[in-house]
C-alpha positions in Angstrom: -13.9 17.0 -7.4 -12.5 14.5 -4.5 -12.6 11.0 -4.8 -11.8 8.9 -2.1 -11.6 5.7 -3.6 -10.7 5.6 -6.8 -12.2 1.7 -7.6 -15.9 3.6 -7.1 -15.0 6.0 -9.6 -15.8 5.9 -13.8 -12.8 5.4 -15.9 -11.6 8.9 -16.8 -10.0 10.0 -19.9 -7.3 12.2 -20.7 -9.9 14.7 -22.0 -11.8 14.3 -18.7 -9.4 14.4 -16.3 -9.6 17.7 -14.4 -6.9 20.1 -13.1 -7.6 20.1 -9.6 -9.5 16.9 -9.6 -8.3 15.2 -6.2 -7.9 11.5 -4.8 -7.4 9.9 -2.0 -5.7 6.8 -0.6 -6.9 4.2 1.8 -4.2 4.8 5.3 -1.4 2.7 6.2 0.3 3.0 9.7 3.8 3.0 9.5 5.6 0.4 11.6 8.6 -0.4 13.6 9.1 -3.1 11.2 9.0 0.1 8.1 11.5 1.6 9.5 14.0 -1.0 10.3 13.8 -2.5 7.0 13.8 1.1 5.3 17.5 1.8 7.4 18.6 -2.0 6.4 17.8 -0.9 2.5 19.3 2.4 2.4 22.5 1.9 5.2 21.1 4.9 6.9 21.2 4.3 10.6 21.7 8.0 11.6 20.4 8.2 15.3 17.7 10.3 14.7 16.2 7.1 13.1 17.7 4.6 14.7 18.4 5.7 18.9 15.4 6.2 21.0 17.5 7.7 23.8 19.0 9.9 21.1 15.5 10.8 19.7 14.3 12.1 22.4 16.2 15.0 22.7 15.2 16.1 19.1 12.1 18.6 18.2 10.2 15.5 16.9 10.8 13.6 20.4 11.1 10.1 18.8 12.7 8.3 16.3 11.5 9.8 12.6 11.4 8.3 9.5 14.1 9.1 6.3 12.7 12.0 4.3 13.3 9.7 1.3 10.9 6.3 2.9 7.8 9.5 2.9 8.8 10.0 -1.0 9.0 6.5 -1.9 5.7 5.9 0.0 4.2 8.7 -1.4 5.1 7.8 -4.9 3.7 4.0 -4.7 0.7 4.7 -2.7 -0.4 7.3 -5.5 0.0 4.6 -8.3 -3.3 3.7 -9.7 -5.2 6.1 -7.6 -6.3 8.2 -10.9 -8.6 5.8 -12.2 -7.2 6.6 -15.8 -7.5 4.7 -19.1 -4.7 6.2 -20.9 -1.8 3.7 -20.1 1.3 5.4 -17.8 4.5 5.4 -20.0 6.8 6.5 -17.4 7.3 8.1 -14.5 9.4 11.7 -15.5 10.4 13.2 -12.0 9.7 14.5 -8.6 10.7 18.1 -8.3 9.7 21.0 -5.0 9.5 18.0 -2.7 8.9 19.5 0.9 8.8 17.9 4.3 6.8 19.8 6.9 6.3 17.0 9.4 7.9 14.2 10.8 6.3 10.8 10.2 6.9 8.6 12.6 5.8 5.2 14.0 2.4 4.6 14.7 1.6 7.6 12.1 -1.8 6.4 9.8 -1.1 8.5 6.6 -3.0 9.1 3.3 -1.7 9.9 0.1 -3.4 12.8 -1.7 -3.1 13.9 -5.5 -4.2 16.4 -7.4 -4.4 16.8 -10.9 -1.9 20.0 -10.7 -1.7 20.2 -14.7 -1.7 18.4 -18.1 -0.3 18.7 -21.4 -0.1 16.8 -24.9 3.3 16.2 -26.2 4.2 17.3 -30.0 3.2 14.3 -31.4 0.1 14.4 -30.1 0.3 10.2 -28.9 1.3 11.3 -25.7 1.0 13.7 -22.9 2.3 14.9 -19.3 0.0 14.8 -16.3 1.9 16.8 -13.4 0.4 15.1 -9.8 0.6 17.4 -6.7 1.4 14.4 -3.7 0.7 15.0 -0.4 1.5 12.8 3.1 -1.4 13.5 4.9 -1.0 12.7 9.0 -4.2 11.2 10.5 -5.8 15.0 11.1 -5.6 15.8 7.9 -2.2 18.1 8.4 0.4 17.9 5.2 3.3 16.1 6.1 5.2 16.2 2.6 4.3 17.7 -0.6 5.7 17.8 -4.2 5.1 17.6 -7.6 5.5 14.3 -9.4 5.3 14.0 -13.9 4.0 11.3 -15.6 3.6 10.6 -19.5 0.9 8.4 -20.9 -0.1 7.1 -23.8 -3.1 8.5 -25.6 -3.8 5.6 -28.0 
């Protein structure tokens, strides 16, 4: 099951919610302006983010985005998209994070989860839903990928 925009779809449950059930963001085109303000934030103004000239020379050809601005993009643009009624607890981690390819300005990307698996905790109140996240580049390619834990409440 894909849905593609999660406000069309019925509120799921925790008993309802599939393994491999799959949604999908609406795009956002990173900007110029993303990219400054993400090296401003962090202090990271390595060339390959911040030197056009530099840029150039490297395999991607331009200036790239910090690995960590696709994982913190990733992350908020996948909040909400399981249109779940157990409320979210907390966020537990993000573990086998991979980057395969360069975003960079101009990029439209999607966010992509999958329900990878689910679990109810000991006391039976609560339980972990583990969300596969993937970048998506406009043709559908995988730019990042990991796995990302969250805990609800079951009532």
């Amino acid at each position: 099951m894909t849905i593609a925009d999660p406000a069309m779809a019925q509120q799921l449950t925790y008993d309802t919610l599939e393994i491999g059930a799959s949604f999908v963001s609406k795009g956002r085109t990173l900007t110029e302006a993303d990219l400054t303000i993400y090296s401003m934030l962090t202090g990271d103004w390595n060339p390959i983010h911040s030197d056009a000239e530099y840029s150039k020379s490297t395999p991607a050809g331009a200036r790239t985005f910090h690995g960590s601005f696709g994982i913190a993009l990733a992350l908020s643009m996948s909040a909400g998209l399981i249109p779940l009624q157990a409320r979210v607890l907390a966020a537990l981690g993000v573990e086998c994070w991979t980057w395969k390819k360069p975003l960079l300005i101009g990029d439209t990307i999607r966010v992509r989860l999958t329900i990878d698996s689910k679990r109810v905790t000991s006391d039976s109140r609560r339980a972990i839903i583990v969300r596969r996240i993937d970048v998506l580049l406009t043709d559908g390619e995988v730019a990042q990928s990991g796995l990302a834990s969250l805990m609800v409440d079951l009532g």
